[in-house]
N, CA, C and O atoms as a GROMACS GRO file, in nm:
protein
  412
    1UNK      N    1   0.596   2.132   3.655
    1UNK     CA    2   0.699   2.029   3.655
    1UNK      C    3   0.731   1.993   3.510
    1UNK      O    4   0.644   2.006   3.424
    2UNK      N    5   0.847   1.949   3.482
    2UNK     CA    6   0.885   1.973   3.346
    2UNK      C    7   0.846   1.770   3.319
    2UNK      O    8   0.876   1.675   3.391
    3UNK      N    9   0.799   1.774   3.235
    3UNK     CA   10   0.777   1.655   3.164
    3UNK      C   11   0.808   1.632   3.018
    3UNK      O   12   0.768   1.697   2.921
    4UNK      N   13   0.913   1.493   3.026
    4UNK     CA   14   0.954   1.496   2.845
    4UNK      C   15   0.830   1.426   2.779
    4UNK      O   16   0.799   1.473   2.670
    5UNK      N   17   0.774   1.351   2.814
    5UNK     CA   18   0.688   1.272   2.740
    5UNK      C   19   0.589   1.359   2.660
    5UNK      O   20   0.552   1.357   2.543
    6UNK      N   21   0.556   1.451   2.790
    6UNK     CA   22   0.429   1.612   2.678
    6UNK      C   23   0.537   1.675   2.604
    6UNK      O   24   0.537   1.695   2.483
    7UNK      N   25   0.650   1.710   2.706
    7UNK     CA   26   0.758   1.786   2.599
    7UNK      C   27   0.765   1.722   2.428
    7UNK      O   28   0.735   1.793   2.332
    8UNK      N   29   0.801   1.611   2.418
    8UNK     CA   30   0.826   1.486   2.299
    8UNK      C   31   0.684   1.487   2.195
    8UNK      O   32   0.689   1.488   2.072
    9UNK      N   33   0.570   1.488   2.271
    9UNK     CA   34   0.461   1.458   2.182
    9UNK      C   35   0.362   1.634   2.239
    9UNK      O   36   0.256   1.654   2.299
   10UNK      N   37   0.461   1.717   2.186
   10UNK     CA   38   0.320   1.824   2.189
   10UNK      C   39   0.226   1.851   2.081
   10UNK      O   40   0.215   1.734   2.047
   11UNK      N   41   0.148   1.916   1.999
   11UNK     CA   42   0.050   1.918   1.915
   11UNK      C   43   0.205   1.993   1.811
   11UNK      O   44   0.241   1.948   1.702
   12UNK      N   45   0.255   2.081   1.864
   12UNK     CA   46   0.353   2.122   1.758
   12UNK      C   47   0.461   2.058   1.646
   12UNK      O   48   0.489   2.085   1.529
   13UNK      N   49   0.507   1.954   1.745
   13UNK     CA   50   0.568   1.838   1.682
   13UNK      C   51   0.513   1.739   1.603
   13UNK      O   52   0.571   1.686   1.509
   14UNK      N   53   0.418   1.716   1.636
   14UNK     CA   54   0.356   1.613   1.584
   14UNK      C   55   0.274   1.649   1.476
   14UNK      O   56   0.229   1.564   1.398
   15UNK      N   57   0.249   1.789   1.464
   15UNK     CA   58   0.182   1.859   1.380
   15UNK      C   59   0.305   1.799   1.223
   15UNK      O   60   0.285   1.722   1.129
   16UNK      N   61   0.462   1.909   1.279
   16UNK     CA   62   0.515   1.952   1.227
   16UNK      C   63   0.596   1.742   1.120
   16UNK      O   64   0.634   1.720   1.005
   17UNK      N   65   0.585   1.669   1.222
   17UNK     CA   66   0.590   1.540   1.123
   17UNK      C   67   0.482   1.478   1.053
   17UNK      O   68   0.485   1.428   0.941
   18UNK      N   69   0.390   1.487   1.131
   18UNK     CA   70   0.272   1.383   1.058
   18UNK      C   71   0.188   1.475   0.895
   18UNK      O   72   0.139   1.434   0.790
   19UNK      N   73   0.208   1.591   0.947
   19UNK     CA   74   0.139   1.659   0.823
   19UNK      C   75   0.205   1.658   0.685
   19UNK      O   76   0.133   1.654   0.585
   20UNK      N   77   0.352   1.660   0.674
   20UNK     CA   78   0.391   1.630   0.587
   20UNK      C   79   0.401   1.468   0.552
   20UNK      O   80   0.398   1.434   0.434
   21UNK      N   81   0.408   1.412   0.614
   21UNK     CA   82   0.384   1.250   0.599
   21UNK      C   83   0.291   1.226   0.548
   21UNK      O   84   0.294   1.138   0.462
   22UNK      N   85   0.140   1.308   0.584
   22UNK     CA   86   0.014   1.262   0.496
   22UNK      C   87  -0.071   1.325   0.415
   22UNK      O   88  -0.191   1.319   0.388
   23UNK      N   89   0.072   1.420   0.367
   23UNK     CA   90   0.007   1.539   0.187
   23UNK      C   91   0.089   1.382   0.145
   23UNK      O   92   0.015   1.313   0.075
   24UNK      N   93   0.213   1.321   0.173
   24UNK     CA   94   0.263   1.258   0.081
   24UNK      C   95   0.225   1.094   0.035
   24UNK      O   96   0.246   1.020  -0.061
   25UNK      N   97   0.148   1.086   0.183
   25UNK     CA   98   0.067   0.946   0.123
   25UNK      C   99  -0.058   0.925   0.057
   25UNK      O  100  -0.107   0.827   0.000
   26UNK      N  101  -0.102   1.052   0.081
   26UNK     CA  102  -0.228   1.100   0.013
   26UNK      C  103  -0.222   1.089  -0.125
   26UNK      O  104  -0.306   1.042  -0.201
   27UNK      N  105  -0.084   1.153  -0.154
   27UNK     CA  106  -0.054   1.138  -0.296
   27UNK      C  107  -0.002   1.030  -0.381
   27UNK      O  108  -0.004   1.018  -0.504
   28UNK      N  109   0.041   0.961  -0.294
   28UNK     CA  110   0.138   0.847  -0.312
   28UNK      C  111   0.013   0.702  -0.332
   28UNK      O  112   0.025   0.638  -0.437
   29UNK      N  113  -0.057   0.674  -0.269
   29UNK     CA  114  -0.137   0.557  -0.275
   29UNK      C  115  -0.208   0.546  -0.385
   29UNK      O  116  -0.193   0.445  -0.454
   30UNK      N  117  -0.291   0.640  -0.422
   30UNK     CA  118  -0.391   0.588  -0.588
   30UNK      C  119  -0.253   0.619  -0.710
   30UNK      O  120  -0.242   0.556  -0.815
   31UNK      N  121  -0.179   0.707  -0.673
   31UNK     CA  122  -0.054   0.679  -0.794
   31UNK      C  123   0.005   0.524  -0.782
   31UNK      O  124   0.035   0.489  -0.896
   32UNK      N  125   0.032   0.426  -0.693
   32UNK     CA  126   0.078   0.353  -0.673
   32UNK      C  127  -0.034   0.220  -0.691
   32UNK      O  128  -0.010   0.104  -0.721
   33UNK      N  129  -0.150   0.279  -0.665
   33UNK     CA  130  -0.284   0.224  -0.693
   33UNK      C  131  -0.321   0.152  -0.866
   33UNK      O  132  -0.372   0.054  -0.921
   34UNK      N  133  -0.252   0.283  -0.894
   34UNK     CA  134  -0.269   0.287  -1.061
   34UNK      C  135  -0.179   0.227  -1.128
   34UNK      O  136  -0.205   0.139  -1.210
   35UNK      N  137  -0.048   0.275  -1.098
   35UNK     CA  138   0.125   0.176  -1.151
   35UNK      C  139   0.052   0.011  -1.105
   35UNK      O  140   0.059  -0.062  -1.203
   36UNK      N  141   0.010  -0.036  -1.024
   36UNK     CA  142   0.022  -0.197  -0.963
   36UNK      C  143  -0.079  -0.208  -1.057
   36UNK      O  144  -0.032  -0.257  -1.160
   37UNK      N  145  -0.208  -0.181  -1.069
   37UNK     CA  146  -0.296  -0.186  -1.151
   37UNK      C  147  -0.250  -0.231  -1.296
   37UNK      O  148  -0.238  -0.351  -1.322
   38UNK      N  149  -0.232  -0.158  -1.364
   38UNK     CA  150  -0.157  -0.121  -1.516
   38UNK      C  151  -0.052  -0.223  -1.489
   38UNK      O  152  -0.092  -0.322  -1.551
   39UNK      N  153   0.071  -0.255  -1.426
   39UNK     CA  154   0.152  -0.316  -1.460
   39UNK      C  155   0.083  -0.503  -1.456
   39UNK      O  156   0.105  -0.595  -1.534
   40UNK      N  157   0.019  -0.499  -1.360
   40UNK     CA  158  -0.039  -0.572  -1.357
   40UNK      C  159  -0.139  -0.628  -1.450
   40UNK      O  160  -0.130  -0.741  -1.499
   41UNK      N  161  -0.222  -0.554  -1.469
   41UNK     CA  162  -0.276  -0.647  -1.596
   41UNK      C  163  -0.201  -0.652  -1.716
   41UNK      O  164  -0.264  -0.704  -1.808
   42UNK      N  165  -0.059  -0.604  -1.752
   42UNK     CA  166   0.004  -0.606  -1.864
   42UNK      C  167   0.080  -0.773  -1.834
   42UNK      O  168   0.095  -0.874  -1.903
   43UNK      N  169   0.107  -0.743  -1.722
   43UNK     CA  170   0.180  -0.885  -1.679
   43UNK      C  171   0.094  -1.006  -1.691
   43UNK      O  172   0.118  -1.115  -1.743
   44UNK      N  173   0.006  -0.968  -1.641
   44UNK     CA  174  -0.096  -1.088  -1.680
   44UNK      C  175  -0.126  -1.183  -1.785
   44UNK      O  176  -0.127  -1.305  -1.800
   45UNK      N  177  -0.164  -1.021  -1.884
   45UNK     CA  178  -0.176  -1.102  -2.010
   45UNK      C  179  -0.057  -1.140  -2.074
   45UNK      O  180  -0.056  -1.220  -2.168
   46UNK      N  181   0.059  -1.080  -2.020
   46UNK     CA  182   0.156  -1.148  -2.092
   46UNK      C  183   0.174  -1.302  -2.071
   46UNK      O  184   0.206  -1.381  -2.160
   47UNK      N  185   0.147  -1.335  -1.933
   47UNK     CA  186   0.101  -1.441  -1.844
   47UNK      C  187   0.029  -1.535  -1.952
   47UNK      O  188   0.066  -1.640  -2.004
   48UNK      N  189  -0.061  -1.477  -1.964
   48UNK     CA  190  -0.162  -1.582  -1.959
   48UNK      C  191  -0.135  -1.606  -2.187
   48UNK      O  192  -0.158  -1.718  -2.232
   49UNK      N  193  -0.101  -1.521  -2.261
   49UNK     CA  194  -0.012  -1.558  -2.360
   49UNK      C  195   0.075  -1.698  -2.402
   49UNK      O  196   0.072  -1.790  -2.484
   50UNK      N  197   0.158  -1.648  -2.285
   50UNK     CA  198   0.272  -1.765  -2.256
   50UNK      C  199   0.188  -1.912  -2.189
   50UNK      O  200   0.214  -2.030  -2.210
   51UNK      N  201   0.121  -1.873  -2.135
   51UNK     CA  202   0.037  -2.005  -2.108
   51UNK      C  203  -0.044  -2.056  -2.235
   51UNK      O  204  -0.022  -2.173  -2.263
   52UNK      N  205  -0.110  -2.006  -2.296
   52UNK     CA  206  -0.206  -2.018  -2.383
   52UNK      C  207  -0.066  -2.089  -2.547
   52UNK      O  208  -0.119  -2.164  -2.628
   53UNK      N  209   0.056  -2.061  -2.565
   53UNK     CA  210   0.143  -2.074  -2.595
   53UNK      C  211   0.233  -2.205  -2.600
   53UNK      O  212   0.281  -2.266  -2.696
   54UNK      N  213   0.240  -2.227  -2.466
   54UNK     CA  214   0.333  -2.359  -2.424
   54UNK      C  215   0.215  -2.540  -2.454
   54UNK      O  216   0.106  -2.589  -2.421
   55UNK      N  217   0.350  -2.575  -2.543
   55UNK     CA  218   0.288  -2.664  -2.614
   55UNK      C  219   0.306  -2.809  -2.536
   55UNK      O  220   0.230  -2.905  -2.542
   56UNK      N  221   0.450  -2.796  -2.446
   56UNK     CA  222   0.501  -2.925  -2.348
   56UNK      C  223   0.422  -2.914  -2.250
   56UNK      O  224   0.395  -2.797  -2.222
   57UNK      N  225   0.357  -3.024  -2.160
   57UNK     CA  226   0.315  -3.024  -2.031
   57UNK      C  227   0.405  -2.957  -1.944
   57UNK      O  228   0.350  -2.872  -1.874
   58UNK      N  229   0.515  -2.971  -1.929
   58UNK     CA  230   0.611  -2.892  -1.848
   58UNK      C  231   0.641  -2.742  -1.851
   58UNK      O  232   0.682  -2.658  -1.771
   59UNK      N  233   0.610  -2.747  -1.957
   59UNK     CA  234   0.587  -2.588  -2.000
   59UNK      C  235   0.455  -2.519  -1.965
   59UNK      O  236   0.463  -2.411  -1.906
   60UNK      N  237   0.332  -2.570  -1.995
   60UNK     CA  238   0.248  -2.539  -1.968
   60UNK      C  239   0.202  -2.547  -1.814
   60UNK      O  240   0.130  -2.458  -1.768
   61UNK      N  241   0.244  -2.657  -1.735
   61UNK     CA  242   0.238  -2.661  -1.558
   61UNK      C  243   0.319  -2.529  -1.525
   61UNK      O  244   0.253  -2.445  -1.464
   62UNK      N  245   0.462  -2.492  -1.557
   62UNK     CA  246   0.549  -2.381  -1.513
   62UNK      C  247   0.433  -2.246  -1.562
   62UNK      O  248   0.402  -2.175  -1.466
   63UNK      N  249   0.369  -2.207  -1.696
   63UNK     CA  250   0.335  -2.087  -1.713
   63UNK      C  251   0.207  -2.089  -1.629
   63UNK      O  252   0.175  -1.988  -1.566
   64UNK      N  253   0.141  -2.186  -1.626
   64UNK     CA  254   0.013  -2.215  -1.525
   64UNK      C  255   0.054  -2.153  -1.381
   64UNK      O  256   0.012  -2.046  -1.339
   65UNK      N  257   0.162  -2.256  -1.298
   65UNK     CA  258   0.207  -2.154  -1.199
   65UNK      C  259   0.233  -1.993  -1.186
   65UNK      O  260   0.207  -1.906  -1.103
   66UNK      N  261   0.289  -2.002  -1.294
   66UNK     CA  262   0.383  -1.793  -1.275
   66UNK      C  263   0.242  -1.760  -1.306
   66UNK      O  264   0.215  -1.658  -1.242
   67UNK      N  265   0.130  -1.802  -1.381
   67UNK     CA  266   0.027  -1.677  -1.414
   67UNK      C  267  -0.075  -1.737  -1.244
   67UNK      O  268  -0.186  -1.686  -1.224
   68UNK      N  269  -0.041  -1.797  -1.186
   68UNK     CA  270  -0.128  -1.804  -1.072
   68UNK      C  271  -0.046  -1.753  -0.923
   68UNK      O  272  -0.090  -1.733  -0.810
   69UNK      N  273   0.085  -1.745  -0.978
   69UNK     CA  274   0.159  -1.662  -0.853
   69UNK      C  275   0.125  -1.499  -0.862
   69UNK      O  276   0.121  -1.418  -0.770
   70UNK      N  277   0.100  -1.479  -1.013
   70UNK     CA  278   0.147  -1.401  -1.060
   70UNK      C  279   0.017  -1.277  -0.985
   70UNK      O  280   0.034  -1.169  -0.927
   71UNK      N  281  -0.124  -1.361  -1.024
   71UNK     CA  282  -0.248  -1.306  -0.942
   71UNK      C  283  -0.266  -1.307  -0.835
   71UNK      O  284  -0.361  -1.248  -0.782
   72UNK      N  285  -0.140  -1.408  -0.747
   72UNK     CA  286  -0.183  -1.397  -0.620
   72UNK      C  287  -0.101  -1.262  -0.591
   72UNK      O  288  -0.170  -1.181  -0.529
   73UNK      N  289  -0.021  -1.236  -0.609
   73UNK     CA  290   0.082  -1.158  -0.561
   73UNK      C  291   0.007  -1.011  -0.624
   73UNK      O  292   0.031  -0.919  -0.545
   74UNK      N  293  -0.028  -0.990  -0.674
   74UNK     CA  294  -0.089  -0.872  -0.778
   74UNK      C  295  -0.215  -0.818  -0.681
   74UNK      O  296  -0.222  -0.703  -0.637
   75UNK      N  297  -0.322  -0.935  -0.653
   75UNK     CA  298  -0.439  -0.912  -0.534
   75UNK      C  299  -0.372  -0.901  -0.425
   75UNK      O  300  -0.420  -0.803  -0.369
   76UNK      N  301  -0.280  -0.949  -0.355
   76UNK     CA  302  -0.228  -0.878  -0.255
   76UNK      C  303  -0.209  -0.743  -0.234
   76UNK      O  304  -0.247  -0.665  -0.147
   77UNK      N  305  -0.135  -0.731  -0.344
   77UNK     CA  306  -0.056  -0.581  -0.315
   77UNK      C  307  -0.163  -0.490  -0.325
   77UNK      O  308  -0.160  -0.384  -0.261
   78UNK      N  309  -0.271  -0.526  -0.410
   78UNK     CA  310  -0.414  -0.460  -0.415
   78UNK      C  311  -0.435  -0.431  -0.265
   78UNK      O  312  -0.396  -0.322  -0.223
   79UNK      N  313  -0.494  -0.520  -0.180
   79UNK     CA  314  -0.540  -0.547  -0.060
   79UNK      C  315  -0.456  -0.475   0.062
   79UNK      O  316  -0.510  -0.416   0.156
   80UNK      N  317  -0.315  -0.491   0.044
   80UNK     CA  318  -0.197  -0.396   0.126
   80UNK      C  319  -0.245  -0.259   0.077
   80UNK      O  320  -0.316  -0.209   0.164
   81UNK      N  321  -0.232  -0.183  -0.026
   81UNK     CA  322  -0.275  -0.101  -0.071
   81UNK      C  323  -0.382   0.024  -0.035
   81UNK      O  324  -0.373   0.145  -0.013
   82UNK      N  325  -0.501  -0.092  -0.042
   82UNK     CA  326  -0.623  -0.033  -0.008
   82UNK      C  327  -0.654  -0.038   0.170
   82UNK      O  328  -0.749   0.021   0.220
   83UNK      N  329  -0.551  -0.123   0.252
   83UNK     CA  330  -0.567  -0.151   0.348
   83UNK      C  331  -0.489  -0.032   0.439
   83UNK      O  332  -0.514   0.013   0.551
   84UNK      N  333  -0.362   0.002   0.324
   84UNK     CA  334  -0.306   0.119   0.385
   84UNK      C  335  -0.374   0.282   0.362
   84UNK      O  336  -0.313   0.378   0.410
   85UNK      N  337  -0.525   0.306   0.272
   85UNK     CA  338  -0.525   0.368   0.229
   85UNK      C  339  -0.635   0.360   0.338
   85UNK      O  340  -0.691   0.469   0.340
   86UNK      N  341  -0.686   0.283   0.421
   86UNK     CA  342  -0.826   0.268   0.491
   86UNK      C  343  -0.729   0.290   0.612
   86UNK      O  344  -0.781   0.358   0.701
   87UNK      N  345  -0.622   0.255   0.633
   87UNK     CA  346  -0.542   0.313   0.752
   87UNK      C  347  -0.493   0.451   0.776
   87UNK      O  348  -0.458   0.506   0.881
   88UNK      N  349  -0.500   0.496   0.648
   88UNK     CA  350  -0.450   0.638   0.638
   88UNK      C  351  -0.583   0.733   0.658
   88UNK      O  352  -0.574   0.846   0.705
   89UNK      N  353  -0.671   0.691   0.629
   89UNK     CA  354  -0.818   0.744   0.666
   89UNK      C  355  -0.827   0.744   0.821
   89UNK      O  356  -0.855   0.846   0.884
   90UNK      N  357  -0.807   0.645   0.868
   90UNK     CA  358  -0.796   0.640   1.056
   90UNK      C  359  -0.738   0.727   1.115
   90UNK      O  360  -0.778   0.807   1.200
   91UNK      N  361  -0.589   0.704   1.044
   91UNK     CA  362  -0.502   0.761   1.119
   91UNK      C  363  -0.510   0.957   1.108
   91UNK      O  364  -0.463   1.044   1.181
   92UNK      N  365  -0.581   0.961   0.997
   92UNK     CA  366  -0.585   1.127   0.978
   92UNK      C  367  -0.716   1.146   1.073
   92UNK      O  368  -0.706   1.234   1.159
   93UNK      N  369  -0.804   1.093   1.068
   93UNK     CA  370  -0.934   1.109   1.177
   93UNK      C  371  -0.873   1.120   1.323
   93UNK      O  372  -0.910   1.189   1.418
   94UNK      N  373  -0.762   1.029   1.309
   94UNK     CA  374  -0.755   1.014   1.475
   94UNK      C  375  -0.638   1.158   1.496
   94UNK      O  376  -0.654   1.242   1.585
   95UNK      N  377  -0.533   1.161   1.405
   95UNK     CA  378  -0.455   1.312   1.409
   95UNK      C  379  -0.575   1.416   1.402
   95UNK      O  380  -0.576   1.467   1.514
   96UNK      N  381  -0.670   1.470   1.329
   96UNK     CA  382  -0.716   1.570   1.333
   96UNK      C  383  -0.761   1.598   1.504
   96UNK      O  384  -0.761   1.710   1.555
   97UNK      N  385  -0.790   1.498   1.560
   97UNK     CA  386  -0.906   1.525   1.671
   97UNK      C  387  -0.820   1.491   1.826
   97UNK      O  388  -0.864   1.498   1.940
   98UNK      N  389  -0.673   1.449   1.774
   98UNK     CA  390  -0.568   1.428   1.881
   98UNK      C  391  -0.579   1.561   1.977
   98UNK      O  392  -0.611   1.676   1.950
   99UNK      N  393  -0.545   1.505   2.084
   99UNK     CA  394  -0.487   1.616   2.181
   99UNK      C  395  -0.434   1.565   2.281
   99UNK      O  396  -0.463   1.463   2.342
  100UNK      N  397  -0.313   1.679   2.304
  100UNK     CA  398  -0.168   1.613   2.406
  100UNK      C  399  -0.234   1.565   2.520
  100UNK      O  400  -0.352   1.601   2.518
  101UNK      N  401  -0.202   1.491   2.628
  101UNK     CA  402  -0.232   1.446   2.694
  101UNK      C  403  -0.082   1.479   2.806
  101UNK      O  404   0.037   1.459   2.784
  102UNK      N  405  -0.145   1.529   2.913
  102UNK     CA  406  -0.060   1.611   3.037
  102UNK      C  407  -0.053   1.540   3.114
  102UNK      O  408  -0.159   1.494   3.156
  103UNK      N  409   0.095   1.483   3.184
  103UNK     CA  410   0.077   1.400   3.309
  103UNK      C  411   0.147   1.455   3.436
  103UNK      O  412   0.138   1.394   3.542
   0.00000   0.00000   0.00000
């Protein structure tokens, strides 16, 4: 009996998308790992400069903020990052050992 759902998800197809999807995230995450890294601590210290710098209270509350947005937002993208890179570990465990399922 003809079924689209096995038709849609056979090992061939799914081969033929996911494998190129994950030579390219493979490659893509510690490069992206490294750019957030690096830009990041350049920003920082530029950050924390301009703080160390500002002589008005108003000035110094504003650079206080941007250098504390500045780390929150920076450890995030860390955490997205490494969270997608611990997902990409799953998800290749769980592709290697997949198999179609016939109904």
């Amino acid at each position: 009996m003809f079924n689209p759902i096995t038709l849609a998800i056979s090992e061939k197809d799914l081969n033929s998308v996911v494998k190129p999807l994950l030579e390219v995230l493979n490659v893509l995450v510690p490069v992206l790992l490294s750019v957030v890294g690096a830009v990041g601590a350049i920003w920082v210290i530029f950050l924390g400069v301009k703080y160390a710098k500002a002589e008005e209270p108003q000035e110094h509350e504003k650079a206080r903020n941007s250098l504390k947005n500045a780390i929150i937002g920076f450890v995030l993208i860390f955490v997205l990052l490494i969270a997608l890179q611990i997902g990409l570990s799953l998800f290749t465990n769980w592709y290697k050992t997949y198999e179609p399922v016939s109904f």
